[in-house]
Jmol script that loads the backbone (N, CA, C; Angstrom):
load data "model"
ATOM      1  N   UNK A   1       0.815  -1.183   0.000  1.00  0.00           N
ATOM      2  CA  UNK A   1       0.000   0.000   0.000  1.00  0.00           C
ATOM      3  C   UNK A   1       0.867   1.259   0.000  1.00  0.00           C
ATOM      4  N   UNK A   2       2.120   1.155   1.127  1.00  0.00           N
ATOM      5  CA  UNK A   2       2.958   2.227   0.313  1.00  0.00           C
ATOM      6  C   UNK A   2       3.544   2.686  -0.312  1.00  0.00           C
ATOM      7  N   UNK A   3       4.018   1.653  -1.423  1.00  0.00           N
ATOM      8  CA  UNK A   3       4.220   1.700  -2.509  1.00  0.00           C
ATOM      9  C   UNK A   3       3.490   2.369  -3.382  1.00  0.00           C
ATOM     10  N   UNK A   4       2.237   2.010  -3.686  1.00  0.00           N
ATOM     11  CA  UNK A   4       1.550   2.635  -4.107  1.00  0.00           C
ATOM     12  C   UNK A   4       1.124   4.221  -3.994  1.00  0.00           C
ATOM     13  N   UNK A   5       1.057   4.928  -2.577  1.00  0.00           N
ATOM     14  CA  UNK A   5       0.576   6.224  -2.323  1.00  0.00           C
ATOM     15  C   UNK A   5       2.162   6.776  -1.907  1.00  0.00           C
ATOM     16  N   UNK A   6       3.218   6.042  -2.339  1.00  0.00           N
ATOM     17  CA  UNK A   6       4.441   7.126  -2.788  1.00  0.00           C
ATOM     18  C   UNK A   6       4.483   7.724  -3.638  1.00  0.00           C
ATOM     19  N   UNK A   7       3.766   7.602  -4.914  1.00  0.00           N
ATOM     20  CA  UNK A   7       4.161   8.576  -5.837  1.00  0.00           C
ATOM     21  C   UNK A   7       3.021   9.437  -4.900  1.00  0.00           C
ATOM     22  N   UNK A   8       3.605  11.169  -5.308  1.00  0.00           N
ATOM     23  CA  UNK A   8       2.517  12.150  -4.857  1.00  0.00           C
ATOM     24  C   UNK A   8       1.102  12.435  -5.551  1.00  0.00           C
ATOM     25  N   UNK A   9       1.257  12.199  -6.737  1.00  0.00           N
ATOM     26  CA  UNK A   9       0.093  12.420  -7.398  1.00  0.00           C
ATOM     27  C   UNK A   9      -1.181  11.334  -6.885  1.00  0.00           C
ATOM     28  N   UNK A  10      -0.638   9.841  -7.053  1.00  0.00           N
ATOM     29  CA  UNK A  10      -1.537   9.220  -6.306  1.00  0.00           C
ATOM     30  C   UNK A  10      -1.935   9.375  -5.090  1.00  0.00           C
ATOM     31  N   UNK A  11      -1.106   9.845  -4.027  1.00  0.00           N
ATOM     32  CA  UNK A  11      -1.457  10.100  -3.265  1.00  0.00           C
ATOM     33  C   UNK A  11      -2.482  11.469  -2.959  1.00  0.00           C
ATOM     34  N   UNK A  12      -2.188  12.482  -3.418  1.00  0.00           N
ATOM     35  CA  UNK A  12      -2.820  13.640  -4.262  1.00  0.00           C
ATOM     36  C   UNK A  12      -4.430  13.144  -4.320  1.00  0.00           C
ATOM     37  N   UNK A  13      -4.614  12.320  -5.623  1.00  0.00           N
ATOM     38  CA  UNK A  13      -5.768  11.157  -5.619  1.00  0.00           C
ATOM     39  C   UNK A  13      -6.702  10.804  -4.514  1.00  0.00           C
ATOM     40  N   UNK A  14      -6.300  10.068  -4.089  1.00  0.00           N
ATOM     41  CA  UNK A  14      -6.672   9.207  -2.765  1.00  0.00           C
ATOM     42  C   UNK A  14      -7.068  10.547  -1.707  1.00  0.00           C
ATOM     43  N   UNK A  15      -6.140  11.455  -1.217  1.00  0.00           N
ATOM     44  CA  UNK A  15      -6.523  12.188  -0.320  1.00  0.00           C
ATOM     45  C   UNK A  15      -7.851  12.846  -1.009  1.00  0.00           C
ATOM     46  N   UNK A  16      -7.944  13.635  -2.082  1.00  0.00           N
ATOM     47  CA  UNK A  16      -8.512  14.069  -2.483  1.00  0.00           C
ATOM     48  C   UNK A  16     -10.381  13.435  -2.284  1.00  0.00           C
ATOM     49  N   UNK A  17     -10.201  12.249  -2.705  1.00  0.00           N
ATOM     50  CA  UNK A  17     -11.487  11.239  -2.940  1.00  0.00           C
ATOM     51  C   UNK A  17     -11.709  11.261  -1.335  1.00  0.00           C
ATOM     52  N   UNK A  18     -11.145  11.117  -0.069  1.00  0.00           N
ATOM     53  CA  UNK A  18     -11.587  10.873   1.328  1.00  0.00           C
ATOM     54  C   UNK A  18     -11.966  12.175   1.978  1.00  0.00           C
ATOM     55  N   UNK A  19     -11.651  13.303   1.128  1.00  0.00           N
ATOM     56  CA  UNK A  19     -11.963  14.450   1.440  1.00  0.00           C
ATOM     57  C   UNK A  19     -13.457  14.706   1.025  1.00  0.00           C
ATOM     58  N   UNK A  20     -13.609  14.420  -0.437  1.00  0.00           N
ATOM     59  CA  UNK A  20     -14.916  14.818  -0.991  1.00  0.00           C
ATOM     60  C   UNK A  20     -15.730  13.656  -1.455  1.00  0.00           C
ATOM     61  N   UNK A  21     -15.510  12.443  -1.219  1.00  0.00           N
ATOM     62  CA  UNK A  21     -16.361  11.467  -1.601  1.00  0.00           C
ATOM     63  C   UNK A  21     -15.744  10.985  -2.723  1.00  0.00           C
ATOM     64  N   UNK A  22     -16.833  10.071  -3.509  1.00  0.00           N
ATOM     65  CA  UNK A  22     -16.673   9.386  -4.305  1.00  0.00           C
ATOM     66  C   UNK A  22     -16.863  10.448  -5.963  1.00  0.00           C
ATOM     67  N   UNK A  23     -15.817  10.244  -6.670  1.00  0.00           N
ATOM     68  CA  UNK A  23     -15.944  11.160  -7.542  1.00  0.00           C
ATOM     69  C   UNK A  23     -15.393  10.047  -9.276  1.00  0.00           C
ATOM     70  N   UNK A  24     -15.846  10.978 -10.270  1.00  0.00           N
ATOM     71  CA  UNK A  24     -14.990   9.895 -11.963  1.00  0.00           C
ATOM     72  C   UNK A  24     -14.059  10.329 -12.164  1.00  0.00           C
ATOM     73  N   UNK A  25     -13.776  10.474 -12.702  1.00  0.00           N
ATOM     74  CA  UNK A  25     -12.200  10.827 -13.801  1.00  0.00           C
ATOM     75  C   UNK A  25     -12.485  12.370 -13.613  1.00  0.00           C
ATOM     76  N   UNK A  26     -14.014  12.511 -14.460  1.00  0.00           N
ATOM     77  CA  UNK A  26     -13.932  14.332 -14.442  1.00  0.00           C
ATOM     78  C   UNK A  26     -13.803  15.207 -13.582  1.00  0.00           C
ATOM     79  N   UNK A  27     -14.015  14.457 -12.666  1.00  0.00           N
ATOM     80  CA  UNK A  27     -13.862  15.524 -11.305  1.00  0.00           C
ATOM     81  C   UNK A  27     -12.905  15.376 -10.672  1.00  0.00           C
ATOM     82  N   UNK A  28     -12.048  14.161 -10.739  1.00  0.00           N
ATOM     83  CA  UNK A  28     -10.329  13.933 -10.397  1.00  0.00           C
ATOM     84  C   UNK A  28      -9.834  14.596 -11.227  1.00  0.00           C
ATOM     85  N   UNK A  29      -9.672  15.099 -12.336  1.00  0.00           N
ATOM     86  CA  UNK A  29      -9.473  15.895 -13.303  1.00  0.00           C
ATOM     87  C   UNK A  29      -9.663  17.665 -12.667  1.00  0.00           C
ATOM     88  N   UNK A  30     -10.202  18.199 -12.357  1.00  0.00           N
ATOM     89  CA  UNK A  30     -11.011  18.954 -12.355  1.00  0.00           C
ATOM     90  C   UNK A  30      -9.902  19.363 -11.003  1.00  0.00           C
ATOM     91  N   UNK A  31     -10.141  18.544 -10.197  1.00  0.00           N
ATOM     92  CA  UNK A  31      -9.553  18.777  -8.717  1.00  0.00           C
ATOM     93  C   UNK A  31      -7.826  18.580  -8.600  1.00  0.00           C
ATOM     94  N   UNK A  32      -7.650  17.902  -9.633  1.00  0.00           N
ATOM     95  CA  UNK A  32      -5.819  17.960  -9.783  1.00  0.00           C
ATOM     96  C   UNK A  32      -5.262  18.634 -10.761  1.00  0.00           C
ATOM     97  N   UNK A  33      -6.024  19.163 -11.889  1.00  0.00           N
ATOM     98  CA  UNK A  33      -5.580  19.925 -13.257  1.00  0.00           C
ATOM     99  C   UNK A  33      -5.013  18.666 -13.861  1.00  0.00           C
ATOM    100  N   UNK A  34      -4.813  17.846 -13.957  1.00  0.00           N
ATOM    101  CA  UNK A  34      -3.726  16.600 -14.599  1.00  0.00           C
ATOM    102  C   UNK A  34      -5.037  15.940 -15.957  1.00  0.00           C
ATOM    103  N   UNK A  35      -4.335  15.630 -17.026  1.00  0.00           N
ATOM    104  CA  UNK A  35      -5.104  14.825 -18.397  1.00  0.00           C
ATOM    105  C   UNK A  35      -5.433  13.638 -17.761  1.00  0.00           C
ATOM    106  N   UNK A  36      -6.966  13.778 -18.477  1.00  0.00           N
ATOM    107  CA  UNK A  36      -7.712  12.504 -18.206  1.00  0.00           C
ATOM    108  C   UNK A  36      -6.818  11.250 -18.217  1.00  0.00           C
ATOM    109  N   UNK A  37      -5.990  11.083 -18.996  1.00  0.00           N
ATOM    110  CA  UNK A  37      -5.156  10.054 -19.802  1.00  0.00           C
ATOM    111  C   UNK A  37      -4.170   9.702 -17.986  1.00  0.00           C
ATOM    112  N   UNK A  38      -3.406  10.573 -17.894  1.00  0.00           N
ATOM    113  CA  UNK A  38      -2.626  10.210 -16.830  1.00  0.00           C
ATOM    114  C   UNK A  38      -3.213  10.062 -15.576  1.00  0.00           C
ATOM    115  N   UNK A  39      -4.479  10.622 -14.899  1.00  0.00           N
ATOM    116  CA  UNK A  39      -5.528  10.071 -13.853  1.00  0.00           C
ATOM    117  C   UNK A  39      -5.582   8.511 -13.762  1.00  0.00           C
ATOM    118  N   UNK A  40      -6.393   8.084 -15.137  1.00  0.00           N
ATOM    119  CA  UNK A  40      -6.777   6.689 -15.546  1.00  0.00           C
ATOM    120  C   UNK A  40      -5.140   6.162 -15.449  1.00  0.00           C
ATOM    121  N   UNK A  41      -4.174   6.185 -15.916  1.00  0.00           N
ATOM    122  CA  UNK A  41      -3.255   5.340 -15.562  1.00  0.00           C
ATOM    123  C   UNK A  41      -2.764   5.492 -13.599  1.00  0.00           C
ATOM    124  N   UNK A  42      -3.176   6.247 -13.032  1.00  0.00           N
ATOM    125  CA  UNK A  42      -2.926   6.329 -11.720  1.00  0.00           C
ATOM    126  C   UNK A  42      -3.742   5.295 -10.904  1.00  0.00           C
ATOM    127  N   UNK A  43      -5.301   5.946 -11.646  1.00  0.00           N
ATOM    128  CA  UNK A  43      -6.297   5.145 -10.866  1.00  0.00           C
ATOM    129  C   UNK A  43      -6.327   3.178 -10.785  1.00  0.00           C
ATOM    130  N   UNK A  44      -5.796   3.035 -12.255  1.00  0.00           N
ATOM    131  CA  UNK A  44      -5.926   1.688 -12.580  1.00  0.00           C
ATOM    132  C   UNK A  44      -4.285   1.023 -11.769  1.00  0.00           C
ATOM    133  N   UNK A  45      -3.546   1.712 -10.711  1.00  0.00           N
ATOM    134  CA  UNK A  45      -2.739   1.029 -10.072  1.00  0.00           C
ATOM    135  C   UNK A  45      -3.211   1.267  -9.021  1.00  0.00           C
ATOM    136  N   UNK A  46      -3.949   2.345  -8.479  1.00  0.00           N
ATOM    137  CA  UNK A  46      -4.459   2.231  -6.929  1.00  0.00           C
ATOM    138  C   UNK A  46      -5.461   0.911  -6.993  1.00  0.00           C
ATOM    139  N   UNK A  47      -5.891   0.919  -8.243  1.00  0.00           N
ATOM    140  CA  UNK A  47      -7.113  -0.321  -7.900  1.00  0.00           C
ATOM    141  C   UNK A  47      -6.421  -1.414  -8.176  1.00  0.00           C
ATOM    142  N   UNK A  48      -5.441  -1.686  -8.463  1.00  0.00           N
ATOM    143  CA  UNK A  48      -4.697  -3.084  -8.641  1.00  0.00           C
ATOM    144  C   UNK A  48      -3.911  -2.790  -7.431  1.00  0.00           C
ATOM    145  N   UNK A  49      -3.991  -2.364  -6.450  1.00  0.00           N
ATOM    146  CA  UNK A  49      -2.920  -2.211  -5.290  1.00  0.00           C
ATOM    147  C   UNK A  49      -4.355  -2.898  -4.374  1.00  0.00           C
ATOM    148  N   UNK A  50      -5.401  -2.661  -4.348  1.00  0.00           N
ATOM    149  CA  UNK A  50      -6.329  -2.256  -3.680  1.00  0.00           C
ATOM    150  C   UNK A  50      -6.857  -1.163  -2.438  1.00  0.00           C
ATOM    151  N   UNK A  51      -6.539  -0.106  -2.860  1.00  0.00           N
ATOM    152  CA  UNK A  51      -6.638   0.988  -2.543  1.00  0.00           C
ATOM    153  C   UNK A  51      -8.406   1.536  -2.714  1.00  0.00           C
ATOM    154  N   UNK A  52      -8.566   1.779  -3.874  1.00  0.00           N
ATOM    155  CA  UNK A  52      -9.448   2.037  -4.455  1.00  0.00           C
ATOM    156  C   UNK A  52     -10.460   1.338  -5.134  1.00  0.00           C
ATOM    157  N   UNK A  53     -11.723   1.070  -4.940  1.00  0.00           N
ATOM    158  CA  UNK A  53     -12.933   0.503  -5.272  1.00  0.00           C
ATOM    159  C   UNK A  53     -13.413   1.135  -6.766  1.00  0.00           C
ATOM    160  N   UNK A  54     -14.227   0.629  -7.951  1.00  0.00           N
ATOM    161  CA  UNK A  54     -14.991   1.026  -8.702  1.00  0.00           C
ATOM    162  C   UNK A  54     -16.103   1.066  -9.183  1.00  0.00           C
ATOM    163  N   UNK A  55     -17.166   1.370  -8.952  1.00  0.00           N
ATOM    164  CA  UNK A  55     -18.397   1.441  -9.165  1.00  0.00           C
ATOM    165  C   UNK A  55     -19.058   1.735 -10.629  1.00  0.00           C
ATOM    166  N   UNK A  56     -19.405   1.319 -11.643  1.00  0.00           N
ATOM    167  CA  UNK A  56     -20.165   1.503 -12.592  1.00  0.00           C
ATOM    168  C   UNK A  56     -21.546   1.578 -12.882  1.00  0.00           C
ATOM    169  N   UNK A  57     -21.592   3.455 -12.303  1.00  0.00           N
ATOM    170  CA  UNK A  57     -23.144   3.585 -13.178  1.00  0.00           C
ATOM    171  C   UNK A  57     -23.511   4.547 -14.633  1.00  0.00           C
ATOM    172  N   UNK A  58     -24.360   3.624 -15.085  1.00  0.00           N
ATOM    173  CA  UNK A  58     -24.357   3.939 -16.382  1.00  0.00           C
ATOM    174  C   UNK A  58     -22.976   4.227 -17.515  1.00  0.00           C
ATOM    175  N   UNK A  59     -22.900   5.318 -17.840  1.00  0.00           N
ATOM    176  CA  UNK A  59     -21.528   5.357 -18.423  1.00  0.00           C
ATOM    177  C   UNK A  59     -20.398   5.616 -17.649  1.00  0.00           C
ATOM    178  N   UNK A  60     -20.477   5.825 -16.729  1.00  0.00           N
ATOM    179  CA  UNK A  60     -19.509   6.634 -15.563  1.00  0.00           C
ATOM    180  C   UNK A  60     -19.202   5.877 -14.841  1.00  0.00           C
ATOM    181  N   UNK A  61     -17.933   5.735 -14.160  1.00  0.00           N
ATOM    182  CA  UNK A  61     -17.328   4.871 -13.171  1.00  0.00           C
ATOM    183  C   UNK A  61     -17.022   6.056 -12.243  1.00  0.00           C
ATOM    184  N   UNK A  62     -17.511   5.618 -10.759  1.00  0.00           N
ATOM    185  CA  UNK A  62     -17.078   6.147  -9.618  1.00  0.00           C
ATOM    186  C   UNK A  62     -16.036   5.919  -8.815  1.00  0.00           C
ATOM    187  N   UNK A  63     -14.710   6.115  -7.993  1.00  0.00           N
ATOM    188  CA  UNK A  63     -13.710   5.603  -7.337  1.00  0.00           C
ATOM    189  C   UNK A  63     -14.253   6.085  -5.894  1.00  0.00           C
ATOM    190  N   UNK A  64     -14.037   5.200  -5.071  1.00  0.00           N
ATOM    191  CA  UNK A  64     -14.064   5.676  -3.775  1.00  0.00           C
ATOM    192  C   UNK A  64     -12.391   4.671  -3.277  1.00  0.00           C
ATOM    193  N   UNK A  65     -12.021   5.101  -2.010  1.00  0.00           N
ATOM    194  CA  UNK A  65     -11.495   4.343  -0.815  1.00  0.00           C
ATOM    195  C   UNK A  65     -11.752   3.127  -0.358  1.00  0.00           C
ATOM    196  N   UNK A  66     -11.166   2.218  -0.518  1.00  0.00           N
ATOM    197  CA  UNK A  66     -12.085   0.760  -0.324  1.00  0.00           C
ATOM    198  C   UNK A  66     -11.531   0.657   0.870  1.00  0.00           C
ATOM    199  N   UNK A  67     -10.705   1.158   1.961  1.00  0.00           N
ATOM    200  CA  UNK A  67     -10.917   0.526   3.473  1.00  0.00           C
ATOM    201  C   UNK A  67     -10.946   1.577   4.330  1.00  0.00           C
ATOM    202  N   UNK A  68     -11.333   1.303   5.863  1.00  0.00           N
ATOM    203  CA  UNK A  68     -10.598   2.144   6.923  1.00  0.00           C
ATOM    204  C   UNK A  68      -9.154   2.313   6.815  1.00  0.00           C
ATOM    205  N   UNK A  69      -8.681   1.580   6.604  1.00  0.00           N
ATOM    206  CA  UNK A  69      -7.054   1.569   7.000  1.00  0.00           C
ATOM    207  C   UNK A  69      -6.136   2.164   6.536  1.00  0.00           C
ATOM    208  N   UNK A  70      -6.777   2.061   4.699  1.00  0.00           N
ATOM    209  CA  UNK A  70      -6.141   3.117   4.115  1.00  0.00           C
ATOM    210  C   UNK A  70      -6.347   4.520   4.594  1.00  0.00           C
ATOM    211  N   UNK A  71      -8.088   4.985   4.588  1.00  0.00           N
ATOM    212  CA  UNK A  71      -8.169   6.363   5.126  1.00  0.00           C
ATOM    213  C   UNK A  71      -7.113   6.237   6.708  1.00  0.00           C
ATOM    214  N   UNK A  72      -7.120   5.555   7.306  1.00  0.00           N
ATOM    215  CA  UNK A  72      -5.979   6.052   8.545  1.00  0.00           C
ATOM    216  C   UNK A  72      -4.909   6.264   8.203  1.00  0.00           C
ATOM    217  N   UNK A  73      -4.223   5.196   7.350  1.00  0.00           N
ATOM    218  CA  UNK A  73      -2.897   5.537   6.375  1.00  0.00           C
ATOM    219  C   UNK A  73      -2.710   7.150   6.246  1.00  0.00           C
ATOM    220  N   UNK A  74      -3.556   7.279   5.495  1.00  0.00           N
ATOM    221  CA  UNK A  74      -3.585   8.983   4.607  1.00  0.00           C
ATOM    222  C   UNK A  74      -3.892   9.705   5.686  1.00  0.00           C
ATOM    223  N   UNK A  75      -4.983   9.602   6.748  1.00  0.00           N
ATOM    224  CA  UNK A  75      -4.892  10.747   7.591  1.00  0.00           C
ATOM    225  C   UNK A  75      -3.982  10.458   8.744  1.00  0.00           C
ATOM    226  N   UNK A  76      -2.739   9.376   8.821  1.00  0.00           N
ATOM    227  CA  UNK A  76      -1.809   9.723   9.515  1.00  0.00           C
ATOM    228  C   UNK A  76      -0.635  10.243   8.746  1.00  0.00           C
ATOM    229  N   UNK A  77      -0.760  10.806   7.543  1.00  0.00           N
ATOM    230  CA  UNK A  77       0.115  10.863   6.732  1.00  0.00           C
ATOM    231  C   UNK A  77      -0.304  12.739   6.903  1.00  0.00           C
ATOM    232  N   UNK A  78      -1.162  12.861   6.529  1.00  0.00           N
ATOM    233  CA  UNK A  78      -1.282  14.397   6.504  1.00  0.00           C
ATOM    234  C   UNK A  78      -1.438  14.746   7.767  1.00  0.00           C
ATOM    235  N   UNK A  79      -1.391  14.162   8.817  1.00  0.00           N
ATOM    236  CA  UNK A  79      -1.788  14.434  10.386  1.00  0.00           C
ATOM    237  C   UNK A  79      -3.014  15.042  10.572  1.00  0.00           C
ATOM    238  N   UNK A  80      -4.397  14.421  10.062  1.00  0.00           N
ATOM    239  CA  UNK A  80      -5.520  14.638  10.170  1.00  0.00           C
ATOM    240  C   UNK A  80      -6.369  13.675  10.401  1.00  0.00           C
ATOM    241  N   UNK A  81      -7.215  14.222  11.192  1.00  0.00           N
ATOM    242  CA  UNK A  81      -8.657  12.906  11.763  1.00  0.00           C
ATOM    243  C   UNK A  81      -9.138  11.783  10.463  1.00  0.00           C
ATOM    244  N   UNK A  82      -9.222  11.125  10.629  1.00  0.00           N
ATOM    245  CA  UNK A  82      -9.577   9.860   9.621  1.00  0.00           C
ATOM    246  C   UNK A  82     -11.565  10.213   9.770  1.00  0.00           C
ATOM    247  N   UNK A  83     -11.712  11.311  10.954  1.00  0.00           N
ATOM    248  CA  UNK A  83     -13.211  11.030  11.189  1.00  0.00           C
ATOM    249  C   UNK A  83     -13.884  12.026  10.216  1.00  0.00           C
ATOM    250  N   UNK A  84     -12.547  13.165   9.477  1.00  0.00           N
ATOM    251  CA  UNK A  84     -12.707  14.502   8.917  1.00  0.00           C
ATOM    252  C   UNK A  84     -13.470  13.738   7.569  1.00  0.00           C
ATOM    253  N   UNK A  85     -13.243  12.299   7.225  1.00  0.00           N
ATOM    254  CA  UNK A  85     -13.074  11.939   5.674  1.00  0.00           C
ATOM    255  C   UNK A  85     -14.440  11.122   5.248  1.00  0.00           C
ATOM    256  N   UNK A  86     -14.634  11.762   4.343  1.00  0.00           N
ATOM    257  CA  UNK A  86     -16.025  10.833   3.519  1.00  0.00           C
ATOM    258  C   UNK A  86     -15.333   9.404   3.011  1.00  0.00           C
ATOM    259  N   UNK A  87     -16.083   8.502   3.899  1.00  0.00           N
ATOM    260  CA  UNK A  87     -15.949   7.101   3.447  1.00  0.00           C
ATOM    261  C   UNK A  87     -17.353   6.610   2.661  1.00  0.00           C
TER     262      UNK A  87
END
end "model"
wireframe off; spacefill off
backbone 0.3
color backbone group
């Protein structure tokens, strides 16, 4: 798992999603300035790490946080409440 949320951008990611919920590409987009193109290659290693969950509705795929542990991970990483974070 820390392998994975070493690079910053992923990590970037991840904090981002426990902050505001479950969000797609466009709004990970939106919230990091970074091309759709390089998101989707981020996202598709947090979810092969298992980090990150995917949800498919309709055309749109949603990412959320798939555990507690990770959100404790990340909010002992930024030194913030794990209770601050939309799971």
């Amino acid at each position: 798992m820390l392998k994975a949320l070493a690079n910053p951008v992923r990590l970037q990611i991840v904090h981002g999603l426990l902050q505001t919920g479950c969000h797609n590409v466009s709004c990970i987009e939106r919230g990091t300035g970074m091309s759709q193109s390089c998101i989707s290659q981020h996202l598709q290693k947090l979810r092969a790490a298992g980090i990150l969950t995917a949800d498919r509705q309709g055309n749109e795929v949603y990412y959320r946080v798939s555990s507690r542990e990770t959100a404790g991970l990340v909010a002992a990483l930024f030194g913030e409440e794990e209770t601050a974070y939309v799971l």
